[in-house]
mmCIF file as Biopython writes it, N, C-alpha, C and O atoms, coordinates in Angstrom:
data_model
#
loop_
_atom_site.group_PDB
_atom_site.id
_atom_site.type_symbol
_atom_site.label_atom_id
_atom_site.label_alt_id
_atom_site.label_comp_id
_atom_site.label_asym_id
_atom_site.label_entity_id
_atom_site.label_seq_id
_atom_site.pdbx_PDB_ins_code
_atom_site.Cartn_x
_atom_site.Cartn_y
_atom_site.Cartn_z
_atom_site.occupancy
_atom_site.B_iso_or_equiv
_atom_site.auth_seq_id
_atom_site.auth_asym_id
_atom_site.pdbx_PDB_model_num
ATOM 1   N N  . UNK A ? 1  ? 150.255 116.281 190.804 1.0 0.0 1  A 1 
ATOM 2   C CA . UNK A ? 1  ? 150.923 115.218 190.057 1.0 0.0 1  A 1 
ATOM 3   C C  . UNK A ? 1  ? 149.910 114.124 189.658 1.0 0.0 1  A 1 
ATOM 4   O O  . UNK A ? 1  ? 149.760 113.689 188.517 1.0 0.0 1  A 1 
ATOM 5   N N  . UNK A ? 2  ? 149.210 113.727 190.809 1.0 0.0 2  A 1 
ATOM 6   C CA . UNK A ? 2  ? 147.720 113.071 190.623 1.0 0.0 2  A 1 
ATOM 7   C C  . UNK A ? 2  ? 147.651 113.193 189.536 1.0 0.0 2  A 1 
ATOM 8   O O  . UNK A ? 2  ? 147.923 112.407 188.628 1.0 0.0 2  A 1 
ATOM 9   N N  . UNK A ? 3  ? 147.130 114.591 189.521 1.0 0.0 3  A 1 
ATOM 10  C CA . UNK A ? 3  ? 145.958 114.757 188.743 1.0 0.0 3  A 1 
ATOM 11  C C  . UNK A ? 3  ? 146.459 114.852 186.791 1.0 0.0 3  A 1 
ATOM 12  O O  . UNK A ? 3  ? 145.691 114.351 185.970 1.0 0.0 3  A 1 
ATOM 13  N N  . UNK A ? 4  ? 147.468 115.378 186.436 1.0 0.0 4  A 1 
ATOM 14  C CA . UNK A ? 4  ? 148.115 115.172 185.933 1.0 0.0 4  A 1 
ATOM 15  C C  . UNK A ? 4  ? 148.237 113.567 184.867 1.0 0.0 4  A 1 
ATOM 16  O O  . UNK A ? 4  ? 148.046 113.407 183.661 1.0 0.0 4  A 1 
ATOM 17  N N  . UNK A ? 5  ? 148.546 112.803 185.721 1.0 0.0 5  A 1 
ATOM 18  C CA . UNK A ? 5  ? 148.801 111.684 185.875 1.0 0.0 5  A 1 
ATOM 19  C C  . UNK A ? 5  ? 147.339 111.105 184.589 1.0 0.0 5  A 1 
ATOM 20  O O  . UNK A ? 5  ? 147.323 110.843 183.386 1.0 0.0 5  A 1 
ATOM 21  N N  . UNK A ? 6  ? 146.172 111.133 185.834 1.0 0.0 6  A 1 
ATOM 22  C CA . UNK A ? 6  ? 144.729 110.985 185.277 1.0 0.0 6  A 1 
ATOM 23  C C  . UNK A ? 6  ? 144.659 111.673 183.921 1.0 0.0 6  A 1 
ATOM 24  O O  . UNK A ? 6  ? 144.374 111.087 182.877 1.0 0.0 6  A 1 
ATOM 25  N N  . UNK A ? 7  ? 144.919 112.857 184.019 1.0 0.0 7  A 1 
ATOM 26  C CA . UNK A ? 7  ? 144.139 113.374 182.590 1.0 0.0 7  A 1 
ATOM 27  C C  . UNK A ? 7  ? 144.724 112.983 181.350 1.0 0.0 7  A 1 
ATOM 28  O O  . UNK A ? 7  ? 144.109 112.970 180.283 1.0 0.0 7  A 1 
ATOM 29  N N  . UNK A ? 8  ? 146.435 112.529 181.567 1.0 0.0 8  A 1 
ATOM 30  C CA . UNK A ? 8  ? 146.971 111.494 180.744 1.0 0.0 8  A 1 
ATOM 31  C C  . UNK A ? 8  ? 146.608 110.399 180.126 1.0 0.0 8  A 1 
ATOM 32  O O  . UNK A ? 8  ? 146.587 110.181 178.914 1.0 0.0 8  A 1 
ATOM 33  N N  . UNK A ? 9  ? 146.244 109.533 181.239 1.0 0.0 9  A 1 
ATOM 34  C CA . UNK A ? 9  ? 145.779 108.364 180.972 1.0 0.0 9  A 1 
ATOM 35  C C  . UNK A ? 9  ? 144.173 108.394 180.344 1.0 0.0 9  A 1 
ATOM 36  O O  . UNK A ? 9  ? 143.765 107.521 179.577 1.0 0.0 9  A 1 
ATOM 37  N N  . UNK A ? 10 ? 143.268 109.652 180.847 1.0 0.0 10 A 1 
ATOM 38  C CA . UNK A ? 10 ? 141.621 109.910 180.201 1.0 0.0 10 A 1 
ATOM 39  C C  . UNK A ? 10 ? 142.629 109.919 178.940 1.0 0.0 10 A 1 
ATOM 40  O O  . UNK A ? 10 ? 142.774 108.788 178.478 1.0 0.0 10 A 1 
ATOM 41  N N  . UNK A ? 11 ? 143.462 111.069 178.180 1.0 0.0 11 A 1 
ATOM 42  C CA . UNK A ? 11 ? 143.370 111.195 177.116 1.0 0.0 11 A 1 
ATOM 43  C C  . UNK A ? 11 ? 144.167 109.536 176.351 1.0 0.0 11 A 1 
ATOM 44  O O  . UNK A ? 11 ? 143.709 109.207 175.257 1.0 0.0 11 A 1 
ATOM 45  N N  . UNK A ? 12 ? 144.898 108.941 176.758 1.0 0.0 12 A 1 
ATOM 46  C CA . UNK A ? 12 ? 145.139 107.543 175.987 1.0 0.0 12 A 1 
ATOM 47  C C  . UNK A ? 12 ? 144.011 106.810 176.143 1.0 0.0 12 A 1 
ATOM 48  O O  . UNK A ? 12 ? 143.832 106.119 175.140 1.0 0.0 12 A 1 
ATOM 49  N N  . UNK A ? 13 ? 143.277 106.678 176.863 1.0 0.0 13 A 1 
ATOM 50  C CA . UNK A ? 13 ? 141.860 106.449 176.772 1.0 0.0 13 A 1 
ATOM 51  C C  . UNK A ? 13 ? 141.440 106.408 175.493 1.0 0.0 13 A 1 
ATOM 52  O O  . UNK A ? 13 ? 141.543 105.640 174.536 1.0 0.0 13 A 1 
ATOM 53  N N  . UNK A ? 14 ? 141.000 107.317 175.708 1.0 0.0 14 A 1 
ATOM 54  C CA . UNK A ? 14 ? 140.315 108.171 174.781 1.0 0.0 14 A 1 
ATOM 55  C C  . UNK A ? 14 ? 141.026 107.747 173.380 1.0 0.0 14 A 1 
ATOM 56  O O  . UNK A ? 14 ? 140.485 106.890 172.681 1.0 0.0 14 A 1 
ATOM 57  N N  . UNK A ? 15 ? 141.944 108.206 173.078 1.0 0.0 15 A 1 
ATOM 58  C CA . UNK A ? 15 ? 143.008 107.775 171.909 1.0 0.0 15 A 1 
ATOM 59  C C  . UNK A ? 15 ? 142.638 105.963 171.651 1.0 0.0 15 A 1 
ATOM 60  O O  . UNK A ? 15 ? 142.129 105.521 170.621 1.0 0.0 15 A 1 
ATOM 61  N N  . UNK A ? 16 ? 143.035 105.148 172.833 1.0 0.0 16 A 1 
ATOM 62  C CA . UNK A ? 16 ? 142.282 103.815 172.115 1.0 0.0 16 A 1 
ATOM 63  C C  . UNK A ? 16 ? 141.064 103.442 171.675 1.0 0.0 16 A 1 
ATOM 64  O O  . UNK A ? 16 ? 140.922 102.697 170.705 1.0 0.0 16 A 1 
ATOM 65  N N  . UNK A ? 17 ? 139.914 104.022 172.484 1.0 0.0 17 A 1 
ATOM 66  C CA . UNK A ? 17 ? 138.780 104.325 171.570 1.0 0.0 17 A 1 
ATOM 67  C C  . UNK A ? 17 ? 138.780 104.140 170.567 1.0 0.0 17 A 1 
ATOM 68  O O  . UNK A ? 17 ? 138.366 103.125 170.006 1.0 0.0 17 A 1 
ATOM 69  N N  . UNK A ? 18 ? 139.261 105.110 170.082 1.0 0.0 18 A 1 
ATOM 70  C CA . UNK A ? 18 ? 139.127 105.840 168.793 1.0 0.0 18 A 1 
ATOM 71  C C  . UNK A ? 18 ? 139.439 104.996 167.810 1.0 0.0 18 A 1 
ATOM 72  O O  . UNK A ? 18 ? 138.833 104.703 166.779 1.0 0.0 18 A 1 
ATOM 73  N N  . UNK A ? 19 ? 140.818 104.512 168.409 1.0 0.0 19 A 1 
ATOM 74  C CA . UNK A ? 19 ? 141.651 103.316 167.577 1.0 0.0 19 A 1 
ATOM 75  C C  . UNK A ? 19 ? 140.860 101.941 167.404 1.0 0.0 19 A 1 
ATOM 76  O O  . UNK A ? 19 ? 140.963 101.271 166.376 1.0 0.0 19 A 1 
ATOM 77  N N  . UNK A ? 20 ? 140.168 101.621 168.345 1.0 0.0 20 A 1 
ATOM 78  C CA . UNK A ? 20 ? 139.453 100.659 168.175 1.0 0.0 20 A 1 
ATOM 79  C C  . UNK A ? 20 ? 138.259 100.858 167.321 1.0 0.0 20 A 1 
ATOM 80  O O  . UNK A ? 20 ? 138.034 99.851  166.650 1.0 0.0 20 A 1 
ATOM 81  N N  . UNK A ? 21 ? 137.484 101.747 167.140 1.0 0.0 21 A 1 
ATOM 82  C CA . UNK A ? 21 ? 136.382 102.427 166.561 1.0 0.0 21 A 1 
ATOM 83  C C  . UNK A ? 21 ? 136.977 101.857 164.876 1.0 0.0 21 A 1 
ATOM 84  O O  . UNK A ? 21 ? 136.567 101.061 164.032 1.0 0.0 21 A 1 
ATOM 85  N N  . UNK A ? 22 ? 137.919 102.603 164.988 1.0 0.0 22 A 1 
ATOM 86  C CA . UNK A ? 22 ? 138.932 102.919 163.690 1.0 0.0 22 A 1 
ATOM 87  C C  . UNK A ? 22 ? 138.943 101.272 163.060 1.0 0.0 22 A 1 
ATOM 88  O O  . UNK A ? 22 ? 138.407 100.826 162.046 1.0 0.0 22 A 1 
ATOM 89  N N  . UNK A ? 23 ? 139.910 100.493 164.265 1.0 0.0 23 A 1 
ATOM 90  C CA . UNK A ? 23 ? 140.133 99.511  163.125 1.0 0.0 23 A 1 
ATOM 91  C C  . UNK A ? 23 ? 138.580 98.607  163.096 1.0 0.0 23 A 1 
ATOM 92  O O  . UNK A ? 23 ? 138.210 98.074  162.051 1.0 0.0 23 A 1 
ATOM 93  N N  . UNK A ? 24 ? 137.771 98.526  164.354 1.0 0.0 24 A 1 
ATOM 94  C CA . UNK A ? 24 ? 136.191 98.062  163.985 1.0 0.0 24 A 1 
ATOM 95  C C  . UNK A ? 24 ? 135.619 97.483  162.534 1.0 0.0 24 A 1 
ATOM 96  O O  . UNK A ? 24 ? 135.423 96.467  161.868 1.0 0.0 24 A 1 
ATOM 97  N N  . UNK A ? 25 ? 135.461 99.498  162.586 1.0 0.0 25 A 1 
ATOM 98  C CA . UNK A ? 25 ? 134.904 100.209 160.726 1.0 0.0 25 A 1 
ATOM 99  C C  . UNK A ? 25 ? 135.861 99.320  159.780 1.0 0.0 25 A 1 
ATOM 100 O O  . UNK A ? 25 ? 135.457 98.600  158.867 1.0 0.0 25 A 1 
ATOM 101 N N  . UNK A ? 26 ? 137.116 99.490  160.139 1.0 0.0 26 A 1 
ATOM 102 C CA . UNK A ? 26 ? 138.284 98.820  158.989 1.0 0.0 26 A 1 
ATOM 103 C C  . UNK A ? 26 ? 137.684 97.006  158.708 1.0 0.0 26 A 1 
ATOM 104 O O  . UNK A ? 26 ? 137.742 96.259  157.731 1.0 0.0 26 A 1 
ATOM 105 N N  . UNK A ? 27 ? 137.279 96.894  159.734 1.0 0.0 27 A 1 
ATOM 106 C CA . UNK A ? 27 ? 136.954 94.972  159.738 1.0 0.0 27 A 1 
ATOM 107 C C  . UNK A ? 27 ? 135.906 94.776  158.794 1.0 0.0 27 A 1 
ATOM 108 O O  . UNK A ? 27 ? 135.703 93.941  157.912 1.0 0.0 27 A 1 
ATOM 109 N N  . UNK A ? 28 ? 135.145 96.022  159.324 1.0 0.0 28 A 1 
ATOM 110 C CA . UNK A ? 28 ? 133.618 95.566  158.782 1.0 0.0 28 A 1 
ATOM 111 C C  . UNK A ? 28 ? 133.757 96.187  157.081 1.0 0.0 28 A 1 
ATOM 112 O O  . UNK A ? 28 ? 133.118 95.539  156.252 1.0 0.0 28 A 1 
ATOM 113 N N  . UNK A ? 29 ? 134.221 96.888  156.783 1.0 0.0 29 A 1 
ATOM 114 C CA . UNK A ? 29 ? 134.394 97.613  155.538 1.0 0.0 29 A 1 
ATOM 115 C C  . UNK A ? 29 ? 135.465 96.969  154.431 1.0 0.0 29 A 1 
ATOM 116 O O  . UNK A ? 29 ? 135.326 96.944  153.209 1.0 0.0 29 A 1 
ATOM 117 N N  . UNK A ? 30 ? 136.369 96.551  155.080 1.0 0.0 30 A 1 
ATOM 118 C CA . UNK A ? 30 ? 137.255 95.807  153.956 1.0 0.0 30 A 1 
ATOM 119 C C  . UNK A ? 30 ? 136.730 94.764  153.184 1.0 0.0 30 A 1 
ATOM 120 O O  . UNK A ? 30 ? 136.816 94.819  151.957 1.0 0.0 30 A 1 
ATOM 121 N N  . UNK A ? 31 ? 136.174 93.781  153.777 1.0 0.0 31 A 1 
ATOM 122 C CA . UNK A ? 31 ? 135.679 92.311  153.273 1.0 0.0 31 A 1 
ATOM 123 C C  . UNK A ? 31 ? 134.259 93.129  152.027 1.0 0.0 31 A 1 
ATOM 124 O O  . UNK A ? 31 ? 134.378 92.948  150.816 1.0 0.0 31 A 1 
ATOM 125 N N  . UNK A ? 32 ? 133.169 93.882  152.544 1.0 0.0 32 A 1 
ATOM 126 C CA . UNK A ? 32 ? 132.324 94.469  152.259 1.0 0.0 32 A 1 
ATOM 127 C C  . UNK A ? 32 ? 132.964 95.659  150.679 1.0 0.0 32 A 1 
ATOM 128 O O  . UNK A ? 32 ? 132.262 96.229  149.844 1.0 0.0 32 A 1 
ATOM 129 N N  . UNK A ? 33 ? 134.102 95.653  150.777 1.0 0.0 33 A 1 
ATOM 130 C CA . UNK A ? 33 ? 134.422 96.366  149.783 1.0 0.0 33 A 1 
ATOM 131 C C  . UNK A ? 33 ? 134.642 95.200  148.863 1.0 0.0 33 A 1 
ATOM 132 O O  . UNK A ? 33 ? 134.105 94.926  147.790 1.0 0.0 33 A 1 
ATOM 133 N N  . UNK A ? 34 ? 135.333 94.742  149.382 1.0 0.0 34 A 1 
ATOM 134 C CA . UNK A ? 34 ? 136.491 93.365  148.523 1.0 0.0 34 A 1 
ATOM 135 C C  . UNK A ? 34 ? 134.886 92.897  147.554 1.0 0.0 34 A 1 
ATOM 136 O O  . UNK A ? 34 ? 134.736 92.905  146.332 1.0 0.0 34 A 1 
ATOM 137 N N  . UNK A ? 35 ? 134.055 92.591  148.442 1.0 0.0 35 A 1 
ATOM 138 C CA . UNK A ? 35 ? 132.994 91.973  147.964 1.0 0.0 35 A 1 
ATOM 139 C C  . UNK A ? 35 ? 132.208 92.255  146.694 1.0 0.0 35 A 1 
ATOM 140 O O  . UNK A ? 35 ? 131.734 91.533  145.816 1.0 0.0 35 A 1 
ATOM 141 N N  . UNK A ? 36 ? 132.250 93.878  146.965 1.0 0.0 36 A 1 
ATOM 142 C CA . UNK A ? 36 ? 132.269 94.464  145.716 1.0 0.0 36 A 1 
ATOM 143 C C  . UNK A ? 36 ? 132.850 94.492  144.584 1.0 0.0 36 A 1 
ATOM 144 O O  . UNK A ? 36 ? 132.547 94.442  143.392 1.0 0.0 36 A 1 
ATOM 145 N N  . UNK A ? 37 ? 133.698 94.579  145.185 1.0 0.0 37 A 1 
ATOM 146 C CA . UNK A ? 37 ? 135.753 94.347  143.338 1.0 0.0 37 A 1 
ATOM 147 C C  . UNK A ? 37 ? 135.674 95.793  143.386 1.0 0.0 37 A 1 
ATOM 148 O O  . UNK A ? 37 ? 135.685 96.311  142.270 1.0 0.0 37 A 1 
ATOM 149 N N  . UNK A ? 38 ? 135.583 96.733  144.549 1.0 0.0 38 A 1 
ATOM 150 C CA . UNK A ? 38 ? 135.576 97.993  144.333 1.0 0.0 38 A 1 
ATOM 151 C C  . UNK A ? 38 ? 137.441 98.266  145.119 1.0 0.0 38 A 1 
ATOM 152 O O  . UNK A ? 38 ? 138.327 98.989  144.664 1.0 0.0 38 A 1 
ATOM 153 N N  . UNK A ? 39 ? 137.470 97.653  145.993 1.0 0.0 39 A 1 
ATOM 154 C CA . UNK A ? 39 ? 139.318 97.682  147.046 1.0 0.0 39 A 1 
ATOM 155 C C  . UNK A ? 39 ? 139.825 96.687  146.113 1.0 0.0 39 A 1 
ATOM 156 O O  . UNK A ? 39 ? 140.974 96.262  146.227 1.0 0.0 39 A 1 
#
């Protein structure tokens, strides 16, 4: 059940990562587009 438990939570882990990675790129890239008149 433990263990279970853990590999759940590694994979939402993991999943916020990602999400954070995600919206990061989104921060740094929006303004940088805008800047352009290309978004």
């Amino acid at each position: 059940m433990a263990r279970k438990k853990k590999s759940k939570f590694q994979k939402l882990t993991i999943v916020m990562a990602v999400l954070m990675a995600l919206i990061t790129l989104l921060a740094i890239l929006i303004p940088v587009l805008q800047g352009l008149n290309i978004f």
